[in-house]
C-alpha positions in Angstrom: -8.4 -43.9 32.2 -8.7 -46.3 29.4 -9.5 -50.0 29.3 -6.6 -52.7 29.5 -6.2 -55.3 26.9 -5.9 -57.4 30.0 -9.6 -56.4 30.4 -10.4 -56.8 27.1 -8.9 -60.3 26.7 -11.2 -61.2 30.3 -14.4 -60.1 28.6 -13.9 -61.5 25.1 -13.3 -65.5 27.0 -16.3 -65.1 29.2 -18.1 -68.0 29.4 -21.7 -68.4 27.6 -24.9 -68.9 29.6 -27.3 -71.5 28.6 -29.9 -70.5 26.4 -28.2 -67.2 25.9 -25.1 -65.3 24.4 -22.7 -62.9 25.7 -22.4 -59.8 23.6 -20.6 -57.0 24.3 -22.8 -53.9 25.8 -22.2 -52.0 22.2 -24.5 -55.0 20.9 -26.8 -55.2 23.0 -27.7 -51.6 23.1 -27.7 -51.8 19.0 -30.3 -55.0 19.6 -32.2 -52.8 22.2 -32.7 -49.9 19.5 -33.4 -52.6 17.0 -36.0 -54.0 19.6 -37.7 -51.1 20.1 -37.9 -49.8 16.2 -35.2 -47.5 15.8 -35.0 -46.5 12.1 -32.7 -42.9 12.9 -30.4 -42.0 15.1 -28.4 -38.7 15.4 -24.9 -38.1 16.8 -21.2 -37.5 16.6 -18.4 -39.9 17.7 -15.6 -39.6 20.5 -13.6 -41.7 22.3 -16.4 -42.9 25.0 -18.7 -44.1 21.9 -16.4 -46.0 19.9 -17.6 -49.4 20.7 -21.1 -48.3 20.0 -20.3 -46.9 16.7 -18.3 -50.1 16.0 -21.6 -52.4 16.6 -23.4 -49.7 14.8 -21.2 -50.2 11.6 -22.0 -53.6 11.4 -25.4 -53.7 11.0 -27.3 -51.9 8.6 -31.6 -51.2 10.2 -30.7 -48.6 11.7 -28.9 -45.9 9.4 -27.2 -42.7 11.7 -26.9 -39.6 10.9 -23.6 -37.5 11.3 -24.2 -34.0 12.5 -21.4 -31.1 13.0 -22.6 -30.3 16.0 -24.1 -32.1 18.9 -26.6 -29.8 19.8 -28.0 -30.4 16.1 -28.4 -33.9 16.8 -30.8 -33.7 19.7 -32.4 -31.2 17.9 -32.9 -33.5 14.5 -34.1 -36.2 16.8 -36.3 -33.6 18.5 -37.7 -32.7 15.1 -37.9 -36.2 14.1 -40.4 -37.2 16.9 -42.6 -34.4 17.1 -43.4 -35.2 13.3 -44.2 -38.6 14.0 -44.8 -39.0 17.2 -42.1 -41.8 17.9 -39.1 -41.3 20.2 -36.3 -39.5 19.0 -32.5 -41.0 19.6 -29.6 -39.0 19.7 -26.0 -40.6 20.1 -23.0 -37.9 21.9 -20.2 -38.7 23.6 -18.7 -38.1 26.9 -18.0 -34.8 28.3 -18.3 -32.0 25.7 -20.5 -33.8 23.5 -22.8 -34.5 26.4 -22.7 -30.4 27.7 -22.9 -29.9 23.6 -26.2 -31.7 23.7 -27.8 -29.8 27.2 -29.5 -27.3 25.0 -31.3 -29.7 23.3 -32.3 -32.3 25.7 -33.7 -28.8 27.6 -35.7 -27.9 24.8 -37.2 -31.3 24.3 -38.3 -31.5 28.1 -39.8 -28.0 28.0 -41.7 -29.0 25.5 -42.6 -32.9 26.4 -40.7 -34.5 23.5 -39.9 -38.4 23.9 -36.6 -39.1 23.5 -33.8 -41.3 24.1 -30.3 -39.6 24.6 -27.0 -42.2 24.9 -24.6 -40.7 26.1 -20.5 -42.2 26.4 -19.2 -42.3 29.8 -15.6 -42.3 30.8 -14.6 -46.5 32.3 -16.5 -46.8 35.5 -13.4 -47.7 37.5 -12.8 -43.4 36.0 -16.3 -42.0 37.3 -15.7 -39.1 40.0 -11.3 -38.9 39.1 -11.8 -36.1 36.6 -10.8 -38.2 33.9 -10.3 -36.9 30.2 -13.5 -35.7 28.8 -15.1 -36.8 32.2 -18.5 -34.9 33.3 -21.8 -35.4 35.9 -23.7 -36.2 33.0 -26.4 -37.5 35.6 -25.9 -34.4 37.8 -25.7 -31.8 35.3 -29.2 -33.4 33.3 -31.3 -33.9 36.4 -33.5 -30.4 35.9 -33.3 -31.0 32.0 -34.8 -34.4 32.1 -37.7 -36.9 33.1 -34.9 -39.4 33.6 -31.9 -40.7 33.3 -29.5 -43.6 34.0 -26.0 -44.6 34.7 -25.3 -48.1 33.6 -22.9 -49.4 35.5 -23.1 -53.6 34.7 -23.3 -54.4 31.0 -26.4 -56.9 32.3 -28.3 -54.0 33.4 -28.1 -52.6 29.9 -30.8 -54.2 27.9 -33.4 -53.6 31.2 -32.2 -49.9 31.3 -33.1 -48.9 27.6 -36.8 -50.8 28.0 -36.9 -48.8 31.1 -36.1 -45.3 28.9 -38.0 -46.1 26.3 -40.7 -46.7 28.3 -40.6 -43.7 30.3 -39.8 -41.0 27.0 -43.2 -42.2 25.5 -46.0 -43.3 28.0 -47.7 -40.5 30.7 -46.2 -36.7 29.6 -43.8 -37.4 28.0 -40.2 -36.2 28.1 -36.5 -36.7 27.2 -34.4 -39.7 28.7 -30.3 -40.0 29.0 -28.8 -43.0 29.8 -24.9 -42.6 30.4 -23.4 -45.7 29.3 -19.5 -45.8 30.6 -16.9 -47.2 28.2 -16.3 -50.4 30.1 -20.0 -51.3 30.4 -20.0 -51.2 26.2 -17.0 -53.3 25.5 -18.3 -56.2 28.4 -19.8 -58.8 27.7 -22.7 -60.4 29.6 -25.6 -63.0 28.6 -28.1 -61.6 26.4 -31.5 -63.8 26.0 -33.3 -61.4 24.3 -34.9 -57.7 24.8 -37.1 -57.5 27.6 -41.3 -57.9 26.5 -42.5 -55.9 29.4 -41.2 -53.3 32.5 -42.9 -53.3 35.1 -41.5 -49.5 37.5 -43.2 -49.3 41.1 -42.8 -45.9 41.0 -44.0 -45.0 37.5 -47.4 -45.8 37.0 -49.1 -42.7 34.7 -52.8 -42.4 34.9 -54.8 -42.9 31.8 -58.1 -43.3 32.5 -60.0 -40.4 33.5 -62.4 -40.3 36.6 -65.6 -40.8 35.5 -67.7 -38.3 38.2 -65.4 -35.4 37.4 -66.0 -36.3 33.7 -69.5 -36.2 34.5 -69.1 -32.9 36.2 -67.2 -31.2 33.6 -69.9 -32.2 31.2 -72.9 -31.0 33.4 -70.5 -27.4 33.4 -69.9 -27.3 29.5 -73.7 -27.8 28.6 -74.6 -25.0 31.4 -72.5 -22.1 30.4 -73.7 -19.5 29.0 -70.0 -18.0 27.1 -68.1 -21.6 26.8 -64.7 -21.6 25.3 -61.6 -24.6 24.7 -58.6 -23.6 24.9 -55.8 -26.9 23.9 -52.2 -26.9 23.9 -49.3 -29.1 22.7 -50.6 -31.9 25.0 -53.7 -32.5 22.4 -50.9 -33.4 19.7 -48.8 -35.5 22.0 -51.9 -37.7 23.2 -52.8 -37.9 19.3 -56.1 -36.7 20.2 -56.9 -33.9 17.4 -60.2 -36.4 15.8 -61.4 -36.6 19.5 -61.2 -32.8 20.1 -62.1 -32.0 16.7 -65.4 -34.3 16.8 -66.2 -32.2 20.6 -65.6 -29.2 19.1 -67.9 -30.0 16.4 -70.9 -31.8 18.7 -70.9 -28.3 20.4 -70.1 -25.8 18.2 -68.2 -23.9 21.1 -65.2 -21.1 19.9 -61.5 -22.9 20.2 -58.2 -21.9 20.3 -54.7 -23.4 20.4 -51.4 -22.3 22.3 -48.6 -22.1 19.7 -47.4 -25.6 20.6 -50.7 -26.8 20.4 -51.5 -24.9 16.3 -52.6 -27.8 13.7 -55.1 -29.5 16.8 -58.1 -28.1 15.1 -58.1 -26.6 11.9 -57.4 -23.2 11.5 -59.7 -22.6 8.3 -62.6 -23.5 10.7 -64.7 -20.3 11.3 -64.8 -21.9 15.5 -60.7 -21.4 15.6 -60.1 -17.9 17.0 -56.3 -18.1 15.8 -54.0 -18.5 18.4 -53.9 -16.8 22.2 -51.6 -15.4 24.0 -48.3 -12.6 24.2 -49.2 -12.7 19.6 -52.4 -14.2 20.1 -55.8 -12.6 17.8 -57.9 -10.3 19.9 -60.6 -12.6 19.4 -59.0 -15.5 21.1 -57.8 -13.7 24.0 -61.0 -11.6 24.7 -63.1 -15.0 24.6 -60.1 -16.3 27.4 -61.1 -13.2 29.6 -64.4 -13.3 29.4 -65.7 -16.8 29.1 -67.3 -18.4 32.1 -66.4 -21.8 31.1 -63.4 -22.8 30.1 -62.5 -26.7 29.3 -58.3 -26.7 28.8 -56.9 -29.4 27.3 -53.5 -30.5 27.8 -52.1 -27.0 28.0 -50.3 -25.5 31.2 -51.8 -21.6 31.8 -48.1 -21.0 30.8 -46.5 -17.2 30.9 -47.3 -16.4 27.6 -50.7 -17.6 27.2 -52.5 -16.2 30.0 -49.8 -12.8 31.1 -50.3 -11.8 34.7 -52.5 -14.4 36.3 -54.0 -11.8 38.6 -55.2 -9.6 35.6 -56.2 -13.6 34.5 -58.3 -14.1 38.2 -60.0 -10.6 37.6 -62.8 -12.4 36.0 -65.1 -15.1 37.8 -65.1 -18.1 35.5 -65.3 -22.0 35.8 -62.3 -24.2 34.7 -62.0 -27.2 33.5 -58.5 -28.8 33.4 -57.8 -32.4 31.6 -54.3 -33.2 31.7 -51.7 -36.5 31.8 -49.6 -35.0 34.3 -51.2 -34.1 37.8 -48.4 -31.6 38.9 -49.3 -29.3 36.0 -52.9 -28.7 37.5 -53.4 -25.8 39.4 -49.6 -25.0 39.2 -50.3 -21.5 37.9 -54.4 -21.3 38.0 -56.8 -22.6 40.6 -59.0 -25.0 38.4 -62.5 -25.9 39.5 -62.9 -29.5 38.0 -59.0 -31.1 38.0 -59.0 -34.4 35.2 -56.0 -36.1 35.7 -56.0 -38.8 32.6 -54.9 -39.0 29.0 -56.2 -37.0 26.9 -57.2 -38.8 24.0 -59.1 -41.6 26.6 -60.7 -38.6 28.5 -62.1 -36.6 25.7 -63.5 -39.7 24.2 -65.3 -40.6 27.2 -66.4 -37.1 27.5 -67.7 -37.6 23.6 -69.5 -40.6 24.6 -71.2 -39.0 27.5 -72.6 -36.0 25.2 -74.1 -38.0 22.8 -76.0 -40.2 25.7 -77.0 -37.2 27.3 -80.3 -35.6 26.6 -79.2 -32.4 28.0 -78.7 -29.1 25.0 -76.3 -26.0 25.7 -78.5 -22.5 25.9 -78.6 -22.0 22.1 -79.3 -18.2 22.3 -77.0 -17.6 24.9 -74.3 -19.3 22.8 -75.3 -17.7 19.7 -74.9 -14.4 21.4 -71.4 -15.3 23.0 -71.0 -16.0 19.3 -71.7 -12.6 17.9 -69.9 -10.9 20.4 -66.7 -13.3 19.1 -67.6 -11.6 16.0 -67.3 -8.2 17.1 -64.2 -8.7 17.9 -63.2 -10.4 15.1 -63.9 -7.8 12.9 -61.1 -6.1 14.1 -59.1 -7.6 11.6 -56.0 -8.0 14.2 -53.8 -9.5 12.2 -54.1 -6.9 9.0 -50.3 -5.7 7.2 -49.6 -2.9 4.3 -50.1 -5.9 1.9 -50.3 -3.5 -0.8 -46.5 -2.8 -0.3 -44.5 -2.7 -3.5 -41.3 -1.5 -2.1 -40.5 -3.2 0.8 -40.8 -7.7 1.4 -43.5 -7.7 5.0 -42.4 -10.6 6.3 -45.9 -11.4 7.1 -46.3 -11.6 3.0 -43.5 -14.2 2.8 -45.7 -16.4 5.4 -48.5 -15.9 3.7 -47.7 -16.3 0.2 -46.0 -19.6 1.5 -49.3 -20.6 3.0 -51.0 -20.2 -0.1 -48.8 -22.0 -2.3 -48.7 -25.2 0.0 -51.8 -25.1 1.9 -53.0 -28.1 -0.3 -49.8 -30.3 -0.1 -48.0 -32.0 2.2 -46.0 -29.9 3.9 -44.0 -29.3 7.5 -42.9 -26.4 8.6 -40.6 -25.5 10.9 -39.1 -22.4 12.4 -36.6 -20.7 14.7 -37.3 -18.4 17.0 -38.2 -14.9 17.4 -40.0 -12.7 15.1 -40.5 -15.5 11.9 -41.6 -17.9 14.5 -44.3 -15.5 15.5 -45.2 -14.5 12.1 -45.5 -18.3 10.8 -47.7 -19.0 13.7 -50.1 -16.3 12.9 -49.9 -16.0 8.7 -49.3 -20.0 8.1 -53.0 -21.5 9.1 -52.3 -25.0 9.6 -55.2 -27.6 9.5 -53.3 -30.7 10.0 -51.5 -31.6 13.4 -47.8 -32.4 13.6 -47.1 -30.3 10.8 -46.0 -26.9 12.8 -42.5 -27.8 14.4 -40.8 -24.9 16.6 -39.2 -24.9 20.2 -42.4 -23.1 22.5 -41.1 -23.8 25.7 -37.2 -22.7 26.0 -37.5 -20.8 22.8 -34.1 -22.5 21.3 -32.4 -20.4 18.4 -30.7 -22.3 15.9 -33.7 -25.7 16.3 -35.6 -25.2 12.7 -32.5 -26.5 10.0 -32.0 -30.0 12.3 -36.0 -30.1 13.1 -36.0 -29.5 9.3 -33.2 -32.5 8.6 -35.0 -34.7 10.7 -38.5 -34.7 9.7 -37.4 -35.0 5.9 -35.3 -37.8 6.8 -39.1 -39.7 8.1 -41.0 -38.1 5.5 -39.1 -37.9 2.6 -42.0 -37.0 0.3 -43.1 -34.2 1.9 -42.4 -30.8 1.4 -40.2 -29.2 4.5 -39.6 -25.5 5.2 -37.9 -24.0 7.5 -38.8 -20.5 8.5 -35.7 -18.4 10.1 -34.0 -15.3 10.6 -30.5 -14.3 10.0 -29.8 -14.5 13.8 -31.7 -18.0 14.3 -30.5 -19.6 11.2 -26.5 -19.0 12.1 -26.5 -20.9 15.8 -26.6 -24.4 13.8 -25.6 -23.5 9.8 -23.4 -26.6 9.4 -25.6 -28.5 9.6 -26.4 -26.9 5.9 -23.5 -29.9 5.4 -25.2 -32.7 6.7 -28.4 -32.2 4.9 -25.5 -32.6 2.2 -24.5 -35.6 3.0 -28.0 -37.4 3.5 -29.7 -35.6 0.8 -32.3 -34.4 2.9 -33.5 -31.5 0.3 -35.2 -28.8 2.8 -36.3 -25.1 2.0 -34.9 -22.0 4.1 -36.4 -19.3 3.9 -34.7 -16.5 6.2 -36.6 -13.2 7.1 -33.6 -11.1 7.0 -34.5 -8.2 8.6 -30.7 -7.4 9.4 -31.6 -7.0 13.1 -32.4 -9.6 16.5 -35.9 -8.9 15.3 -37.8 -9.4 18.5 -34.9 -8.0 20.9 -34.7 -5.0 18.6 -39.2 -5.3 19.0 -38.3 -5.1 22.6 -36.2 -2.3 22.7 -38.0 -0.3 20.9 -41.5 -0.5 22.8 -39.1 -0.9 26.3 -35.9 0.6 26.0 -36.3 3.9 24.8 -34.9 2.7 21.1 -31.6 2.0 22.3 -30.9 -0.9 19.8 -28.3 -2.6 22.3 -26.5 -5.0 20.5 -29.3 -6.1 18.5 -28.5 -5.4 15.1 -26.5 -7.7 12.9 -23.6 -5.8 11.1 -21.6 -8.6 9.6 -23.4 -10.9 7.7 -22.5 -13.2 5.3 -23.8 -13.8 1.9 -26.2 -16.2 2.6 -26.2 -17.1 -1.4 -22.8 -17.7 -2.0 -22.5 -19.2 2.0 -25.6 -22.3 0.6 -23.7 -22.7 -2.7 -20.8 -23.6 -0.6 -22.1 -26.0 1.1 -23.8 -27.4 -2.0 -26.7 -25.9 -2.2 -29.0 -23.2 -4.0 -29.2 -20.2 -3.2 -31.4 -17.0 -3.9 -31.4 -13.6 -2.6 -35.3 -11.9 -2.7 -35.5 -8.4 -2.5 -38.5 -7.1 -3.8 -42.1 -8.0 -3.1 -42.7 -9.2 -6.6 -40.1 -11.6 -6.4 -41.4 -13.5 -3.4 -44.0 -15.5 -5.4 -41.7 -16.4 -8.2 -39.0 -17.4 -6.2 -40.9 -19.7 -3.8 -42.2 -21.6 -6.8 -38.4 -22.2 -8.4 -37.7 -23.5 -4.9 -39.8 -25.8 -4.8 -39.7 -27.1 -8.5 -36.1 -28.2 -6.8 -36.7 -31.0 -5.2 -34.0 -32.9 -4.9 -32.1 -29.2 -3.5 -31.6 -28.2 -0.5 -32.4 -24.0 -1.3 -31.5 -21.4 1.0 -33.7 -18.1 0.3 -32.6 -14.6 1.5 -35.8 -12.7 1.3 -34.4 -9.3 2.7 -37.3 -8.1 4.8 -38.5 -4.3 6.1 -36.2 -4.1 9.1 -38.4 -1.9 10.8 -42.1 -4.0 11.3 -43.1 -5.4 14.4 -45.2 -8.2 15.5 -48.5 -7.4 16.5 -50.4 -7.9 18.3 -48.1 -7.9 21.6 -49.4 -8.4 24.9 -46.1 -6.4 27.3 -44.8 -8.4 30.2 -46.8 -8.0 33.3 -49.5 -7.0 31.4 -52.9 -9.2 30.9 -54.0 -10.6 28.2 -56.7 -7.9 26.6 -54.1 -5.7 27.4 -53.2 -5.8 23.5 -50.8 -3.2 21.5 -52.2 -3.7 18.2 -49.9 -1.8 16.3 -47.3 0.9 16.3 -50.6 3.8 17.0 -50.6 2.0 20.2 -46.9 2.8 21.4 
């Protein structure tokens, strides 16, 4: 149903309040973005959005970015905001483009992202008549989100974004939509300004910690006899890596990240045990096992950190749980000492309270916790045939990568599957916000718009994306847009020919029957990059993988696509089975 010119003639003479002006909804929602520091957004027009992109063309502080796909945009706003740290805004339209950008918006909340998503709405008077390009954008978002909105009064508008925008970035945070139907942005209503403050009755996040169970946890930490800390993606979020890093060092206690939590404490630190879990190092998940206090920290005990959480229970151990969001405690392990608080305001407090306290950990306990860590250690978990001439490890590629820009400024992001596993074990990053990958719904086709959109904030830094030849197809256009906005990012794909980690799979579960797993039509990824504009590079010897890296990234101003062609036949190890605990390690192919 579209809008009369009888209806746009009625909003266009409204009368002007005092003290205010009437704008049309498309403006004010451009003042809200302003109002709230929007420097990006990410999206792709349609009908619903056409008054938005109208007011959008006539101003010139925010600059948008056209996508080919909307899933790419909520992915480069995604990308864009866990580099930062500031919420992400993404731009779709009504209908498809909303169910475009589902994928997206669910791998943002899996992952507590803040975000804003606007979304175009078919004309109110429209809603529920299965109008043309007409879906329940509320009622198909609802598991996907922390919130969302339907604006239905253009005066509600300006109240509604503070409202999102408030709720994306404060407590755990999470992704936003706010539908905004076609009528409501070509309306005018009086506009006296962005709202200062919101005030929500029923959202109030705890920050501060209790102070007793702080007290507790401490009297636990300075008692135990095998200690260990074990943080997650929540110690980024709540920009608390000094805080932990400064506890970590007070105590000298063993620490490991979850993969969404790699970068929190530096992983050339001899205390980092690598990461735990399904890939983790033997040494992190034996210390997990047998600890008999544990302090987590903004992690969730997920699936694939912990395996089956009645091997997990076997052991008799204390826990200590600090987290922002209270329904995430005890959801999958009974802790002993619950903290429900921000992170960064919690482990500060619980800083403060060591260095008061007169009260010393059991040094030669600790010391022999330590050299039992050791033991393990020496295992060498994560060792390759790196004296392979004939065949590119993939693990070599990471590596090399590592070493080459260890000492610059450099993001990385990936796919998913096997790269994603490798980069998180080979690439040891010491900085937070610099390892970028969906953890949570494991999205293919996230690492070239994560890539587009944290080169678009930090355009002096160096930005890799890590892929596969599976992964890297699901969002290739958007090879286009980094075209377009000269957003010069490096792909290198592992292209092992195969679903690497399906094909993993199926050969430790399925007997070797390789169902649909291995890629038999692929394009030439050089000649596929230089048609889009870009370099590209084809790597198919070990000794080439140095040498080609470097030319990359002499290009700076290139966007460089490089087909390293990879043994098709490693796995990634080690590999914890499902249902299986955590010790419960294959550590190579002797083990299947």
């Amino acid at each position: 149903m579209e809008i009369s010119k009888a209806e746009i003639a009625t909003a266009a003479a409204a009368s002007h309040a005092a003290g205010t002006q009437d704008l049309m909804g498309a403006e004010i929602l451009v003042k809200a973005l302003q109002a709230e520091g929007v420097q990006y957004m990410w999206g792709y027009p349609g009908g619903a959005v056409l008054y938005i992109y109208d007011a959008l063309y006539k101003q010139d502080s925010i600059q948008h970015v056209l996508v080919r796909h909307e899933q790419a945009a909520v992915h480069a706003a995604d990308g864009y905001a866990r580099a930062t740290g500031e919420v992400g805004v993404a731009l779709v339209t009504s209908g498809p483009g909303l169910t475009n950008a589902v994928t997206g918006i669910a791998t943002a909340y899996m992952d507590s992202i803040p975000m804003v998503i606007i979304s175009g709405q078919v004309p109110t008077p429209a809603i529920g008549l299965d109008a043309f390009q007409e879906c329940d954008t509320v009622g198909i978002t609802r598991p996907i989100v922390k919130h969302n909105f339907l604006v239905k009064d253009t005066r509600d508008l300006a109240m509604t974004l503070k409202k999102a925008f408030h709720i994306a970035r404060t407590g755990r945070p999470g992704p936003v939509v706010v539908d905004i139907p076609k009528d409501v942005s070509f309306k005018k209503a009086p506009y006296g300004g962005y709202p200062q403050s919101v005030e929500m009755r029923s959202y109030n996040p705890v920050r501060k910690g209790h102070g007793g169970q702080i007290r507790k946890a401490l009297q636990l930490l300075l008692t135990a006899k095998r200690p260990y800390i074990y943080t997650g993606g929540g110690v980024l979020l709540g920009n608390a890596c000094n805080e932990l890093r400064t506890l970590v060092d007070m105590l000298g206690y063993p620490v490991t990240n979850t993969l969404m939590g790699l970068g929190a404490y530096p992983a050339s630190d001899r205390k980092f045990l690598g990461m735990l879990g399904m890939h983790g190092t033997i040494e992190a998940n034996n210390a997990m096992q047998n600890c008999d206090v544990l302090l987590a920290v903004g992690a969730r005990f997920d699936d694939r950190v912990i395996g089956n959480p009645k091997h997990f229970a076997q052991n008799d151990r204390k826990i200590i749980h600090i987290d922002i969001d209270p329904s995430s405690i005890s959801k999958r392990v009974k802790v002993d000492i619950p903290i429900v608080g921000d992170v960064k305001d919690v482990l500060a407090e619980l800083i403060s309270m060591v260095r008061e306290t007169t009260t010393r950990s059991d040094s030669g306990a600790l010391a022999a916790w330590w050299d039992q860590i050791e033991g393990w250690r020496k295992r060498d978990c994560l060792k390759y045939d790196r004296g392979n001439q004939e065949v590119i490890k993939p693990q070599y590629v990471v590596e090399t990568l590592w070493n080459m820009t260890k000492d610059a400024d450099a993001y990385i992001t990936s796919d998913v599957g096997q790269h994603q596993m490798w980069a998180a074990q080979y690439y040891r990053f010491d900085e937070p916000r610099r390892w970028i990958n969906s953890g949570g719904l494991g999205t293919m086709g996230v690492g070239i718009p994560y890539a587009m959109g944290i080169k678009l904030a930090k355009p002096q830094a160096e930005v890799f994306t890590i892929t596969g030849e599976g992964s890297v197809q699901m969002n290739i256009q958007e090879l286009s847009t980094c075209l377009q906005y000269n957003t010069p990012i490096k792909i290198c794909s592992l292209n092992n020919r195969y679903l690497g980690m399906v094909r993993q799979w199926q050969e430790i579960e399925y007997s070797g029957r390789y169902s649909h797993s291995y890629m038999d039509a692929l394009p030439n990824f050089v000649k596929l990059a230089e048609a889009y504009g870009h370099v590209g590079m084809l790597i198919e010897h070990p000794k080439d993988v140095e040498p080609a890296l470097r030319e990359a990234r002499k290009l700076k101003d290139r966007t460089v696509f490089l087909d390293f062609r990879t043994d098709p036949t490693e796995n990634v190890f080690p590999m914890v089975q499902a249902g299986k605990g955590i010790t419960e390690m294959l550590l190579g192919s002797e083990d299947l």
